[in-house]
C-alpha positions in Angstrom: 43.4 -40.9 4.0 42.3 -37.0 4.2 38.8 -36.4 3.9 38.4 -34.3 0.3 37.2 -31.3 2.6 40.8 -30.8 5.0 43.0 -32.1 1.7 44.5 -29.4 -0.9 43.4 -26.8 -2.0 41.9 -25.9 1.7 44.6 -27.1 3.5 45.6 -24.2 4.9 43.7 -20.8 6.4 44.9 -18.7 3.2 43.8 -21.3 1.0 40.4 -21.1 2.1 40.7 -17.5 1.7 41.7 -17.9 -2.4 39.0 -20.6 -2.6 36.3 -19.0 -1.5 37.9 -15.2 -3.0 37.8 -17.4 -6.6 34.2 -18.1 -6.2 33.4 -14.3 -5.4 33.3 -14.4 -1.9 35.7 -11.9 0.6 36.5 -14.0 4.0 38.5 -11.6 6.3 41.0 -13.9 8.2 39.1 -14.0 11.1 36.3 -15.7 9.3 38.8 -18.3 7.1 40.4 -19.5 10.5 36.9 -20.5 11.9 36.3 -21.9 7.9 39.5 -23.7 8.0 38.6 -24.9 11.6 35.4 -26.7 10.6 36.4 -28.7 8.5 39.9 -29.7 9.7 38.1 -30.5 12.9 34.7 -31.8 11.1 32.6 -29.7 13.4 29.5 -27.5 12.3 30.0 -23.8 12.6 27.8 -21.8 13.5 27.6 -18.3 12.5 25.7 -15.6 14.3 25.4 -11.6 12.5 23.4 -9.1 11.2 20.9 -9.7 8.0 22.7 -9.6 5.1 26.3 -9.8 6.2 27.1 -12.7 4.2 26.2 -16.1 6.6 24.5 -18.0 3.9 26.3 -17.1 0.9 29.2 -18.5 2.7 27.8 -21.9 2.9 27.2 -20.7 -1.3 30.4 -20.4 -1.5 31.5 -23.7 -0.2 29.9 -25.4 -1.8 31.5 -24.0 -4.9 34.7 -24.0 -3.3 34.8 -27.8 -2.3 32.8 -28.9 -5.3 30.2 -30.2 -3.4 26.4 -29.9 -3.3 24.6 -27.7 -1.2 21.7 -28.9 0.9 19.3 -26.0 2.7 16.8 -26.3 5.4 15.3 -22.7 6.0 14.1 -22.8 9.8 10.5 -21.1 10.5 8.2 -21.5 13.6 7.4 -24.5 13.8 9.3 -26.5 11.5 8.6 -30.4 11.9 11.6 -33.3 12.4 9.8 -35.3 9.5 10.2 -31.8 7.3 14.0 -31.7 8.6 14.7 -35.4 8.4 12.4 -38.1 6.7 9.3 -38.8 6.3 7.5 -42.5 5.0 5.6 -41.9 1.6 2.5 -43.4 2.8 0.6 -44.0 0.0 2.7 -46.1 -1.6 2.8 -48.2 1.6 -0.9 -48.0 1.6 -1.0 -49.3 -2.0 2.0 -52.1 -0.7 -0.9 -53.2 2.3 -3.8 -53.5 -0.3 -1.4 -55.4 -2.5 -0.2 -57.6 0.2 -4.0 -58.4 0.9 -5.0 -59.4 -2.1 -2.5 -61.7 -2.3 -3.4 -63.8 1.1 -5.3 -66.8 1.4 -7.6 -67.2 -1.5 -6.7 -64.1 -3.3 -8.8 -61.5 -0.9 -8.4 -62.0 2.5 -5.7 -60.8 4.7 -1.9 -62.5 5.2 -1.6 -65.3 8.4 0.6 -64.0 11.2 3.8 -64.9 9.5 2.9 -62.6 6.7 1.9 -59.7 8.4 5.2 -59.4 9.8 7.0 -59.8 6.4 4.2 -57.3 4.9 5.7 -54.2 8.1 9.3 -55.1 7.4 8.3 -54.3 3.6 7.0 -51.1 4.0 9.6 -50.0 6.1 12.0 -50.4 3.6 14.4 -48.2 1.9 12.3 -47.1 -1.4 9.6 -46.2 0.7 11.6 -43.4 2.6 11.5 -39.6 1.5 14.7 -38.1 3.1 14.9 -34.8 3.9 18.2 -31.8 4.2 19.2 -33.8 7.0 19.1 -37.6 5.8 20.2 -36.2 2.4 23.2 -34.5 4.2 24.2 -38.1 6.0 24.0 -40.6 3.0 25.4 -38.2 0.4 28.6 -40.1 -1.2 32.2 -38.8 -1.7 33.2 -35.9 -1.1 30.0 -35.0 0.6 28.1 -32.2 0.8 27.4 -28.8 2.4 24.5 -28.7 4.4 23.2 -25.2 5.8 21.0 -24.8 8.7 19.4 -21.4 8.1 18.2 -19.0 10.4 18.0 -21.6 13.1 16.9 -19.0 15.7 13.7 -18.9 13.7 12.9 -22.4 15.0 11.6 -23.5 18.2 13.5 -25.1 21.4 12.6 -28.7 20.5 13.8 -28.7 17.4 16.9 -27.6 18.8 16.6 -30.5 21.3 16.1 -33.0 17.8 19.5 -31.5 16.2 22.0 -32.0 19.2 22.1 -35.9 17.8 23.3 -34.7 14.1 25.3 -31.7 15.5 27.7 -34.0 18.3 28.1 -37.1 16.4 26.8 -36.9 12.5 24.3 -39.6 13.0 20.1 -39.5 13.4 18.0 -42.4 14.8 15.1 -43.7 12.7 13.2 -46.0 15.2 11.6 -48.4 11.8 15.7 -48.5 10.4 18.5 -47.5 13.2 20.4 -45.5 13.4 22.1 -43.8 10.0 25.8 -42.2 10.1 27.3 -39.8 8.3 29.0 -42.0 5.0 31.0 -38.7 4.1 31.4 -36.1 6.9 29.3 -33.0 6.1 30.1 -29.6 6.1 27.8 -28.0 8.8 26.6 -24.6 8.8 24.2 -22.9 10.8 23.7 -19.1 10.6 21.4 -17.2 13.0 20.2 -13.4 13.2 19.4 -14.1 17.0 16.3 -13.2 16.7 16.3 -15.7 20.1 19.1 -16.7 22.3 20.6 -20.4 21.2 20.2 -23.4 23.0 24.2 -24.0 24.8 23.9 -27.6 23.7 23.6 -26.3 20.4 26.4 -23.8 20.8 28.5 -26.3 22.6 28.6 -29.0 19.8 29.6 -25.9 17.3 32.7 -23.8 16.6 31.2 -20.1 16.5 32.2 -17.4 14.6 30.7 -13.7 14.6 30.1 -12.6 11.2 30.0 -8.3 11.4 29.6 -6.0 8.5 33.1 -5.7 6.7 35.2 -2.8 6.6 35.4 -0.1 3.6 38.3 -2.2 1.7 36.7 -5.6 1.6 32.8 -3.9 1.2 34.9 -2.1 -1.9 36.1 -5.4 -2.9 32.8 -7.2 -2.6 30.5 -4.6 -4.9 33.1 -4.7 -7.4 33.2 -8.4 -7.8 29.5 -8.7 -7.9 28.8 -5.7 -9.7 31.3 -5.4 -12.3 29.3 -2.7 -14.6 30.1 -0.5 -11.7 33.0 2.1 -11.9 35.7 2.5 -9.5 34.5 5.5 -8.6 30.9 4.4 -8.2 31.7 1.3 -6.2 34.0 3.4 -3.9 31.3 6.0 -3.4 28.7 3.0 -2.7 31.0 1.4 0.1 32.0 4.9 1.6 28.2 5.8 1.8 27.2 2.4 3.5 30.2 2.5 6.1 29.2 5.8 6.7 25.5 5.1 7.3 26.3 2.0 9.5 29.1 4.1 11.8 27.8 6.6 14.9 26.3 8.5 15.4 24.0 7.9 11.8 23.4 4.3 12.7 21.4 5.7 15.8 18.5 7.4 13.1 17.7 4.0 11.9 16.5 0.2 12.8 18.6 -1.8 11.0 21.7 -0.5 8.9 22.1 -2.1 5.4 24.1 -5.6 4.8 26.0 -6.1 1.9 23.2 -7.6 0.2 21.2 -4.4 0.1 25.6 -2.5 -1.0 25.3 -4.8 -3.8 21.9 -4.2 -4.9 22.1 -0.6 -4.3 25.2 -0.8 -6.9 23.5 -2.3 -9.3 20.5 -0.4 -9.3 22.7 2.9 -9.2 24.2 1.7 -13.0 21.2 0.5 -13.9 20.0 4.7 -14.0 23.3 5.3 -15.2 24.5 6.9 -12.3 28.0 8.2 -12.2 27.5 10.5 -9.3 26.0 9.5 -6.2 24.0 12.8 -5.0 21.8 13.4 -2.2 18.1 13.1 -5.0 19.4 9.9 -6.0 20.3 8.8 -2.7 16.6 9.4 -2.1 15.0 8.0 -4.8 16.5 5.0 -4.1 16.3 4.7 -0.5 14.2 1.4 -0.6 16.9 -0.8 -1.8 19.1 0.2 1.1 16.2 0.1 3.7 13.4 -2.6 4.0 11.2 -0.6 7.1 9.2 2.5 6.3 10.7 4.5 8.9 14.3 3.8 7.7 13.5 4.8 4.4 11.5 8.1 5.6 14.9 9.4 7.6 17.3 8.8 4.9 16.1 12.9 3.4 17.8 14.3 0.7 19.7 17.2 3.8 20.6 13.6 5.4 21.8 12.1 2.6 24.1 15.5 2.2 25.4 15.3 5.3 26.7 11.7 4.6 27.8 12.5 1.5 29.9 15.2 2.7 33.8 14.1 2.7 34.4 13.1 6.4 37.1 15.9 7.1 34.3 18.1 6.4 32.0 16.6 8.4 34.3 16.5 11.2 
């Protein structure tokens, strides 16, 4: 029997590509071939891009798609295994001890041998375990869920070292229980901004998939799914304007050019003043929801903001 995830509706590449276009979210082909690949395969996918390009509102979408829940674990520095994985809720086996003691030999001392061994096997047991993303991910039932790993160039080498067990064979080892396998295979996403270079035993247990800013007709598409108050005109003008500041040579006067996050913000702020006309002052005014660094937002000028604006046979 097909697992839920490779059976229809995904059970082709352009199915994947309706699924998740039905749920709001544009996969170019490219993207819905490594989708597709995943989970007819069961491997994790990792995804590598720019901010705001769309990595973890894929595993959003999903999750949606496959009518399964979706499980997060946001990497930082220094993020734990027990913070990942499981951790014991130790007062309650604290209170279980105290309990156990007052019921040995004459009501207050503590248990013989014997009992002391039945007393660790009870506190190691099932109700006493807090599971985390991970475990969650592994005992979820039918269909399964979507677990996504984000940012997981934010976390440190070891940790990397700690997933290679979940990544190659959907199982984790918990030395007081066994081991635990997957009892419905999750869909595995990782997305990273590579703010650090991968561990290859990460990579290599991973199908990968580059995730770069879309071009003008699926950017289009995008803002005027998510921002429906937005004109035609308007949402053409707001694509035109962010392909325009992410091409060369205008990409070279800033840090970091804007995802579609920051295009689909941008629209909506632009109707929220009513704005039928995008003009360099309002360009301006507004730079901060395109930019997020200081300097990005003191280059876009009104005379810049012109320029861009200028029809490109024009400019040329």
């Amino acid at each position: 029997m097909n697992s839920p995830a490779t059976s229809p509706p995904l059970s082709s590449i352009d199915a994947v590509i309706d699924a998740l276009r039905a749920v709001g979210y544009f996969a170019d082909r490219r993207l819905a071939t490594a989708v597709f690949l995943a989970l007819k395969l069961r491997r994790p996918l990792l995804l590598e891009g720019e901010p705001g390009v769309g990595k973890t509102e894929l595993a959003k979408a999903l999750s949606a798609a496959l009518q399964r829940v979706l499980l997060r674990l946001q990497c930082y520095d220094g993020l734990e295994q027990r913070e990942a994985l499981y951790e014991w809720n130790y007062a309650a086996q604290l209170l279980h001890l105290r309990a156990a003691e007052l019921r040995g030999p004459g009501g207050g001392g503590r248990p013989d041998a014997t009992g002391v061994d039945a007393v660790e096997r009870e506190v190691y047991q099932d109700r006493y375990l807090i599971r985390r993303p991970l475990l969650q991910a592994l005992q979820a039932p039918e269909p399964g869920a979507v677990l996504l790993i984000d940012e997981v160039d934010r976390a440190d080498e070891p940790f990397e070292a700690f997933l290679l067990e979940y990544l190659g064979e959907y199982q984790v080892s918990i030395p007081e229980i066994g081991t635990i396998r997957a009892a419905a295979t999750p869909v595995t996403l990782l997305t990273s901004n590579r703010t650090r270079e991968l561990n290859d035993a990460v990579k290599r247990r991973c199908l990968y998939h580059w995730l770069d800013y879309p071009e003008r007709e699926r950017e289009l598409a995008i803002v005027q799914a998510q921002v429906p108050g937005a004109s035609a005109a308007l949402a053409q003008q707001v694509a035109q304007f962010v392909g325009r500041l992410r091409s060369q040579p205008f990409a070279n006067a800033f840090q970091r050019a804007p995802g579609i996050a920051e295009s689909v913000e941008w629209a909506k702020a632009l109707v929220a003043l009513d704005t039928l006309v995008v003009d360099p002052e309002v360009v301006s005014d507004t730079a901060g929801i395109l930019f997020k660094q200081r300097e990005d937002v003191a280059a876009l000028t009104r005379d810049f903001a012109a320029e861009l604006l200028k029809p490109q046979e024009e400019a040329a």
